[in-house]
C-alpha positions in Angstrom: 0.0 0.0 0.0 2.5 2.6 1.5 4.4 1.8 -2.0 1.3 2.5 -4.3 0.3 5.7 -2.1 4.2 6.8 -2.9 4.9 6.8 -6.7 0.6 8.0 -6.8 1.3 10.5 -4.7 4.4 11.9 -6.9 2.6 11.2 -10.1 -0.2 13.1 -8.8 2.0 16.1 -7.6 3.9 16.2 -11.6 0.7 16.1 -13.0 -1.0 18.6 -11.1 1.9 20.9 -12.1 2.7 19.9 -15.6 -1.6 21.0 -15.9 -0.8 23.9 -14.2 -3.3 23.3 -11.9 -1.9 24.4 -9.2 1.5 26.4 -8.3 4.1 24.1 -7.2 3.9 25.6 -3.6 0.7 24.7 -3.2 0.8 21.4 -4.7 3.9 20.3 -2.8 1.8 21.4 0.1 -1.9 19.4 0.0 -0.8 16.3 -2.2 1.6 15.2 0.3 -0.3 16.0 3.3 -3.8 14.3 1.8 -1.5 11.4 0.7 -0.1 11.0 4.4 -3.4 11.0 5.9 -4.0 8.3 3.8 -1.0 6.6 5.2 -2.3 6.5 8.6 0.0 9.0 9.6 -3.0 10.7 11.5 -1.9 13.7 14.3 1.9 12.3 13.7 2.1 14.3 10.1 3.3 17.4 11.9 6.1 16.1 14.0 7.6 14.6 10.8 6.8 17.4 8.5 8.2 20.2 11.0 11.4 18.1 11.5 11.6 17.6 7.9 11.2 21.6 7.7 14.0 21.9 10.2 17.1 20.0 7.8 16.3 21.8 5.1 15.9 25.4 7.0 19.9 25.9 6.1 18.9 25.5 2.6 16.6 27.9 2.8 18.8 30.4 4.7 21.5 29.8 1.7 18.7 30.6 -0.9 17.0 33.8 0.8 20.5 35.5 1.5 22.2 34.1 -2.2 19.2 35.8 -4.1 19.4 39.3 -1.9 23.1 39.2 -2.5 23.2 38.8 -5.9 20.1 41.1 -6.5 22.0 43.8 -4.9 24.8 43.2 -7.0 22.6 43.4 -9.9 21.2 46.5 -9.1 25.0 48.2 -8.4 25.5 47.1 -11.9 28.6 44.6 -11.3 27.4 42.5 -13.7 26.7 45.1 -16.5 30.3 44.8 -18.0 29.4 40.9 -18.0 26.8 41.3 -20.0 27.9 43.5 -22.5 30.7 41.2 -22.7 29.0 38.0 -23.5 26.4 40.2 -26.0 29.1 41.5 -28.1 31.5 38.2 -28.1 27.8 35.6 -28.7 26.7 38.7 -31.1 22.7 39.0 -31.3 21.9 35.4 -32.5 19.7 33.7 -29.7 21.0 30.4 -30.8 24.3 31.4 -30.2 22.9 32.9 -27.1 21.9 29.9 -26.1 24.9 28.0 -26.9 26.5 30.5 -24.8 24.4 29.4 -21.7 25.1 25.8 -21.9 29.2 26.4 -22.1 28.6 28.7 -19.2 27.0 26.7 -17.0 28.6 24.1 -17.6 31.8 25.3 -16.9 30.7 27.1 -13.5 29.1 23.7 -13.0 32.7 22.2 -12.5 32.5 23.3 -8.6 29.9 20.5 -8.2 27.3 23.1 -6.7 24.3 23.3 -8.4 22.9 26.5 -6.5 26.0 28.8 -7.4 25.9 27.3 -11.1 22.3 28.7 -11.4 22.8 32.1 -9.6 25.9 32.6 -11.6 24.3 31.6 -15.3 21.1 33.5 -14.4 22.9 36.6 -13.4 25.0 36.7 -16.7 22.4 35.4 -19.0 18.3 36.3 -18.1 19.0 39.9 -18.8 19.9 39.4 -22.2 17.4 36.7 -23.0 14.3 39.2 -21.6 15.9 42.2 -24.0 16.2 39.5 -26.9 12.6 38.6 -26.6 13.9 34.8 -25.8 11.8 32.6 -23.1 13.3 32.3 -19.8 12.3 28.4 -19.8 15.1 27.6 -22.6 17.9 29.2 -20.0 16.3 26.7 -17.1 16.2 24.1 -19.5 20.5 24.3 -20.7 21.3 25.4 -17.4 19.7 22.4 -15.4 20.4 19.9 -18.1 24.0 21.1 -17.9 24.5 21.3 -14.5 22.8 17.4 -14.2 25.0 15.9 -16.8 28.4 17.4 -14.8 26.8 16.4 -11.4 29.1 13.0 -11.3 32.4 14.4 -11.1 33.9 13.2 -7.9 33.2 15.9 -5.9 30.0 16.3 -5.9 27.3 14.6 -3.8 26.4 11.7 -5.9 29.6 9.9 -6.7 30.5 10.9 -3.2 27.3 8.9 -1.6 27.9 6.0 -3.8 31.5 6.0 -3.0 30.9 6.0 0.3 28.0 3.5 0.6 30.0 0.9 -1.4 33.3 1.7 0.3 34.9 2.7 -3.0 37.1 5.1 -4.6 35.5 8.3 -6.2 38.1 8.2 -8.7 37.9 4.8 -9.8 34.2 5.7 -10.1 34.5 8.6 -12.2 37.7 7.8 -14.2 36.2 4.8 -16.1 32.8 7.2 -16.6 34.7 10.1 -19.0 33.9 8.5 -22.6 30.0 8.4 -21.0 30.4 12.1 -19.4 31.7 13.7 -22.7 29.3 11.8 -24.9 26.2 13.6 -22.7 27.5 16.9 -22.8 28.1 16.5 -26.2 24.0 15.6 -26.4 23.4 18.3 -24.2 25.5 20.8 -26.0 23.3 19.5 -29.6 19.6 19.7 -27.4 21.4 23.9 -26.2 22.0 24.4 -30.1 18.5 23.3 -31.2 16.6 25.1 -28.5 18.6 28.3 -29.6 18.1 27.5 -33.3 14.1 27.3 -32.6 14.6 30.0 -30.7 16.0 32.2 -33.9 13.2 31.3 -35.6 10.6 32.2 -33.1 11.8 35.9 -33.0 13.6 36.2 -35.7 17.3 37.5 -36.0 18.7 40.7 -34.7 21.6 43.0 -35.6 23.3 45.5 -33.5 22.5 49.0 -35.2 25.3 51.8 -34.2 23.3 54.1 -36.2 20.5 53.6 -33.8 22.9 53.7 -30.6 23.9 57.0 -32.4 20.1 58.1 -32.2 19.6 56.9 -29.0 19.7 59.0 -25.4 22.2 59.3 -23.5 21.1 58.7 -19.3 24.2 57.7 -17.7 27.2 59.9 -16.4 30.3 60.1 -18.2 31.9 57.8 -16.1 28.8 55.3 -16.2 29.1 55.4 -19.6 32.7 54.6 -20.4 33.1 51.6 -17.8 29.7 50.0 -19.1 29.3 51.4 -22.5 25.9 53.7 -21.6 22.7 52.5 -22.9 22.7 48.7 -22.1 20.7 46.9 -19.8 18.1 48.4 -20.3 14.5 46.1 -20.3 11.7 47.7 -22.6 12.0 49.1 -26.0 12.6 52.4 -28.1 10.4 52.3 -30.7 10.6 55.6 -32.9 8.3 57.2 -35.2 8.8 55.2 -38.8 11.5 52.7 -37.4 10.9 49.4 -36.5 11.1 48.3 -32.6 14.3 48.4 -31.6 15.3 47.3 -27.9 18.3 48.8 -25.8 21.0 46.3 -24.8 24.5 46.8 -25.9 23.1 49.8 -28.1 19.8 50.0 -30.0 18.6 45.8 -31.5 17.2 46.4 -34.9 14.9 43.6 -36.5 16.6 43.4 -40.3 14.8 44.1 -43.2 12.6 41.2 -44.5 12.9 38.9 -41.7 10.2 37.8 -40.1 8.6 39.1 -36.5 8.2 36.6 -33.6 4.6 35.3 -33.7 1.6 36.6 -31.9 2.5 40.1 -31.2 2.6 42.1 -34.6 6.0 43.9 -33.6 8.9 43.2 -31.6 7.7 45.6 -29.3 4.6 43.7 -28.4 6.3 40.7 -27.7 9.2 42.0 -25.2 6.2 44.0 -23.2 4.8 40.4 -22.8 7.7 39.3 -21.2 8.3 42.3 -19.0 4.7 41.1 -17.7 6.4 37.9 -16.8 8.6 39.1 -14.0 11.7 37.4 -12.8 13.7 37.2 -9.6 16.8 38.6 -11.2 15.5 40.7 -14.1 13.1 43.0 -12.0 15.9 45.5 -11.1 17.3 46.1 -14.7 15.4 49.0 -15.6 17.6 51.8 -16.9 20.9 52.7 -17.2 20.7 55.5 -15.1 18.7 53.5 -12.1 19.8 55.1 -9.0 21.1 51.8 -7.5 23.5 52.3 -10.0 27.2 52.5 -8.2 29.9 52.6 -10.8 33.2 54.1 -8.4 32.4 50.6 -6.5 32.6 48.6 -8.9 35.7 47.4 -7.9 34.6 47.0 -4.1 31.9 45.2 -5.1 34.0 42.9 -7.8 36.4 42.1 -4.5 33.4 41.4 -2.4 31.6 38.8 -4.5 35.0 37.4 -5.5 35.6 37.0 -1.8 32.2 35.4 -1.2 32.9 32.9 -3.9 36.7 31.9 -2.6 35.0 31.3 0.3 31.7 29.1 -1.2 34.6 27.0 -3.1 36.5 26.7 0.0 33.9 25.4 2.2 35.2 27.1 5.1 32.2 27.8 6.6 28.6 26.9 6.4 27.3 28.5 3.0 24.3 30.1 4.5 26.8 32.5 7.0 28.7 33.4 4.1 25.7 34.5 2.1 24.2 36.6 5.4 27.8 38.2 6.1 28.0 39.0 2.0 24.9 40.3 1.8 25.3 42.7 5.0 28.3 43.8 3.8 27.1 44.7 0.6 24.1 46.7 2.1 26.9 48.7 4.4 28.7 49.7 1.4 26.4 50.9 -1.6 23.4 51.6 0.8 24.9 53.5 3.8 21.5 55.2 4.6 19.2 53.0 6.8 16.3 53.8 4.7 18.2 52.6 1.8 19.1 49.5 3.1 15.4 49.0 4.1 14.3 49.8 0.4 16.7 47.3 -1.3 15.8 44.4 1.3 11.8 45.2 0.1 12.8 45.4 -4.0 14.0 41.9 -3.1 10.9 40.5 -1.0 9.1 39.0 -3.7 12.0 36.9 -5.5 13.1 35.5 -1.7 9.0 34.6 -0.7 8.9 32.7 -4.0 12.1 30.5 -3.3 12.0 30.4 0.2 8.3 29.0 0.5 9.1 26.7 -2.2 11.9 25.1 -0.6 9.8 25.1 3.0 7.0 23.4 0.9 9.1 20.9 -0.3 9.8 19.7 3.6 6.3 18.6 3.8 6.8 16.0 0.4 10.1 15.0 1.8 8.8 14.5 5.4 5.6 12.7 4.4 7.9 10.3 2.5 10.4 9.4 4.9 8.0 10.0 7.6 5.0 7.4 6.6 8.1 4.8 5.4 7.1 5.3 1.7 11.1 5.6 0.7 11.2 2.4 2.5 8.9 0.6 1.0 9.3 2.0 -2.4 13.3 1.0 -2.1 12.1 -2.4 -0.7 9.6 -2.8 -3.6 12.5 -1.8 -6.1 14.9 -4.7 -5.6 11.7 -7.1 -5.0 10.8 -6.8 -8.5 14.6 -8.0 -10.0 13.6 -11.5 -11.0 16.9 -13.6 -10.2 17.1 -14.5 -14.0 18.3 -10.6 -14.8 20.9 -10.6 -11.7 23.6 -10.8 -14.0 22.2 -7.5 -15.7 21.7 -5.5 -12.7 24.2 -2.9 -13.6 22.5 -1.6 -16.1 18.9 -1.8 -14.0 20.8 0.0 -11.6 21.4 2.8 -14.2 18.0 2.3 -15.7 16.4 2.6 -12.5 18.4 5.6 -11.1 16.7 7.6 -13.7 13.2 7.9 -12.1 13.6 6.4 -8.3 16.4 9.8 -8.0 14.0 12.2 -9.1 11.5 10.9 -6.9 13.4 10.9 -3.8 16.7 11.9 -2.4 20.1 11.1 -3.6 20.4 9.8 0.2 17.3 7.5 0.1 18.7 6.0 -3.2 22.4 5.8 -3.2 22.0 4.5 1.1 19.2 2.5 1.1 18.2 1.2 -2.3 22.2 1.3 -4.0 23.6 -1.4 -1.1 21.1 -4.1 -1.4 21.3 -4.0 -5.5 25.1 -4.2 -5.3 25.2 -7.0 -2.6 22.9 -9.2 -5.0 25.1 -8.3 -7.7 27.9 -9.5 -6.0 26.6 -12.9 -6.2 26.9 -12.6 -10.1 30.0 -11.6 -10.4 29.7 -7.3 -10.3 32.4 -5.5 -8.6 30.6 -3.0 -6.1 32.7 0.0 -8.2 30.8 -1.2 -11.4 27.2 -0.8 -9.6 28.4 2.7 -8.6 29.1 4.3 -12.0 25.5 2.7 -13.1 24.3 4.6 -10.3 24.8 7.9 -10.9 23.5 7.7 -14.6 20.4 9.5 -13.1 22.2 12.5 -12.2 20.8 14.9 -15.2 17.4 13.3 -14.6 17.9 13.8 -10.8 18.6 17.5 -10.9 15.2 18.2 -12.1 13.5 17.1 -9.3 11.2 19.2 -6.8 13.3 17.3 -4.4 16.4 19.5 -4.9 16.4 22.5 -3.7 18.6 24.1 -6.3 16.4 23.4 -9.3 13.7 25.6 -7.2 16.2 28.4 -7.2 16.6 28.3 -10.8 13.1 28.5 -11.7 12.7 31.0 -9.0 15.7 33.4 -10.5 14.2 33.1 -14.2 10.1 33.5 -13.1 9.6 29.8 -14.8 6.6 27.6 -13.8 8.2 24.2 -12.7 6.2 22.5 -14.3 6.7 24.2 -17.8 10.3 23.8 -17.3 10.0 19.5 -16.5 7.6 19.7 -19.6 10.8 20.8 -21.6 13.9 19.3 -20.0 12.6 16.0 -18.6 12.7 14.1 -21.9 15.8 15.6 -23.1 17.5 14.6 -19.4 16.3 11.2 -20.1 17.8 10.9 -23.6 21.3 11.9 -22.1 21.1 9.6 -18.9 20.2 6.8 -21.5 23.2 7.8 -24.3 25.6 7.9 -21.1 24.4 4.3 -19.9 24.8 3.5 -23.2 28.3 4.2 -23.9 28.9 3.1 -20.5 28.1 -0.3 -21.6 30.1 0.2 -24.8 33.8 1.0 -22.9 32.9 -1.3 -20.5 32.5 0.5 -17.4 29.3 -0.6 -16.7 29.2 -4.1 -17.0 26.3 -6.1 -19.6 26.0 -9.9 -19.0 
């Protein structure tokens, strides 16, 4: 029973989603809790859902104080040079654009934390995609598909947890798992390049115009204007008597002669006020180039400060959260002296931290009705149940099969400590080392990032003001495709072993 309530009540919750239906808040919310009454769990479901609430508080912390610390930094304008940068180098094409995202991400991705990958990439990248007219939910999609595919290098959680549940080496994990690891960001790179090519043809391509930036006014001082090039990052449009709609960014975007307009709105204009409408946790400040959060003389105060704070996040020195609170503070002290400054930023920022913040609480009461009521349990109990003996001597590649949906529907902790153990202790019996069950293991990894389970993919639809379930509609499939081409080639260098 207690399996059947489990895997209903996450189909249940995806649906409800997926339908929009409801907002992932409030679905992560009433499903679990109806499907724990269910379980019997009766007055109990508070105890486990409030101590559920209390292991991922840190989380949250991390998430509130990363958002306001990068929001302010934002709004200073640290990241205008950034951005003007990666616009003139990618040029105006939103497939390159998109290309763009998915090398960026995946490089930051390297430090094996998903929640600075996404802060980072959304920083540098939802700016241009609002002025471009692009949708938000192709930067979640790259980024998370990205950042899932480079989740198994030996630092990070996964391979760590298998490692140390099977008492092996991360390396000899990993190692053996390159040929699969650059054959799915090579897949993931192809899906980034597709996305950006339908992309061009949804909006249609656009030219940089120094005619227009010759037209266009001037807002910012002299000094604002040579260290970040004047009008740029600026969200709207300047639409002219007799031109067509041009939009600010790293002067005045032009739509060329002929081409054709994105579909719906009759001019470009049109479409980018839709997407203003559609606000976003990390677009809402960039208004104008002459915003008065604007601090150009600190640039370089501000450059050393975040620098600082990430030295710091790579170092693990201290718990992330603290250095997020001290960053943040710091960063109010500096470009907001005045108290009722300080009080002013904090609000601009309200909305973007609710959003996250009451997601990742929300999430405590799925991940405390699981544990809670034993549905992990019986779900991982159910799981190596249904191995008939005659397919022991493939059960490292029904590991990997299997890691694809049982880690999106519960913790990397629940699978790689409770289910992982008993699959590699029957495959011993066949003749699988414990190493070879660990790289089939974390085949799931790109799948696994996608799930309402992990707190970071919440912060990445949060940052980009994406529907969760409009972002599983379009990276689910494509994650499975690349966990599937890595098990795969897996099986063809032999690291995972077939028969």
């Amino acid at each position: 029973m207690l399996v059947i309530l489990g895997f209903t009540m996450i189909l249940t919750f995806m649906v409800l989603i997926m339908t929009r239906r409801l907002t992932p808040m409030v679905a992560l919310i009433l499903v679990p809790t109806i499907f724990g009454l269910f379980a019997g769990a009766g007055l109990g479901l508070g105890d486990m859902i409030i101590e559920s609430i209390g292991d991922l508080a840190p989380t949250a912390a991390l998430l509130m104080f990363a958002i306001m610390f990068f929001g302010i930094m934002i709004d200073v304008g640290l990241f205008d040079p950034l951005i003007r940068f990666i616009t003139r180098f990618l040029g105006n094409d939103p497939a390159k654009v998109v290309l763009g995202t998915a090398i960026l991400a995946g490089a930051v991705s390297l430090d094996g934390d998903g929640s600075t990958t996404f802060i980072i990439t959304t920083s540098a990248m939802l700016p241009i995609y609002l002025r471009l007219g692009m949708s938000p939910v192709v930067l979640t999609c790259v980024a998370g598909l990205m950042n899932g595919t480079l989740n198994i290098v030996p630092w990070g959680g996964p391979t760590v947890r298998a490692a140390s549940a099977l008492g092996v080496s991360p390396t000899d994990i990993f190692v053996p798992m390159l040929p699969s690891l650059a054959t799915g960001l090579v897949i993931a790179l192809t899906f980034a390049w597709f996305l950006g090519l339908s992309e061009r043809k949804r909006i249609g391509s656009l030219e940089y115009s120094p005619a227009a930036q010759a037209d266009a006014p001037t807002a910012a001082p002299s000094f604002g204007r040579k260290l970040f090039g004047g009008n740029r990052i600026v969200r709207g449009t300047d639409v002219r008597p007799g031109a067509a709609a041009t939009l600010s960014t790293t002067g005045i975007l032009t739509v060329r002669p002929g081409q054709r307009m994105p579909a719906g709105p009759t001019t470009l204009a049109q479409q980018l006020a839709l997407e203003d409408e559609r606000d976003t946790a990390m677009a809402d400040t960039m208004l104008s180039a002459d915003r008065p959060t604007l601090r150009p003389k600190l640039i370089w105060v501000n450059l050393a400060l975040t620098v600082a704070v990430m030295v710091l996040l790579v170092l693990d020195v201290m718990p992330l959260a603290y250095i997020f609170m001290v960053g943040t503070a710091v960063a109010l002290v500096i470009n907001f002296p005045k108290l009722r400054s300080q009080a002013d930023e904090i609000v601009a920022h309200a909305p973007s931290i609710v959003g996250v913040v009451s997601m990742v609480l929300a999430a405590g009461v799925l991940v405390g009705v699981l544990n809670g009521t034993g549905m992990v349990t019986a779900m991982a109990d159910w799981v190596v149940q249904v191995v008939p003996a005659s397919m022991g001597e493939y059960l490292a590649v029904i590991t990997g099969v299997l890691s694809i949906p049982m880690t999106f529907f519960m913790s990397n902790d629940a699978f790689y400590f409770g289910i992982l153990p008993v699959l590699a202790e029957s495959a011993a019996t066949y003749g699988i080392d414990p190493v070879e069950m660990a790289r089939a293991s974390i085949i799931g990894q790109p799948v696994h990032l996608q799930s309402p389970l992990v707190p970071a993919i919440l912060l990445l639809v949060s940052l980009a003001g994406v529907n969760l379930g409009d972002h599983h509609k379009k990276v689910l499939w494509r994650a499975c495709v690349v966990s599937l081409v890595m098990l795969f080639v897996g099986v063809l260098v032999g690291a995972v072993p077939f028969g």
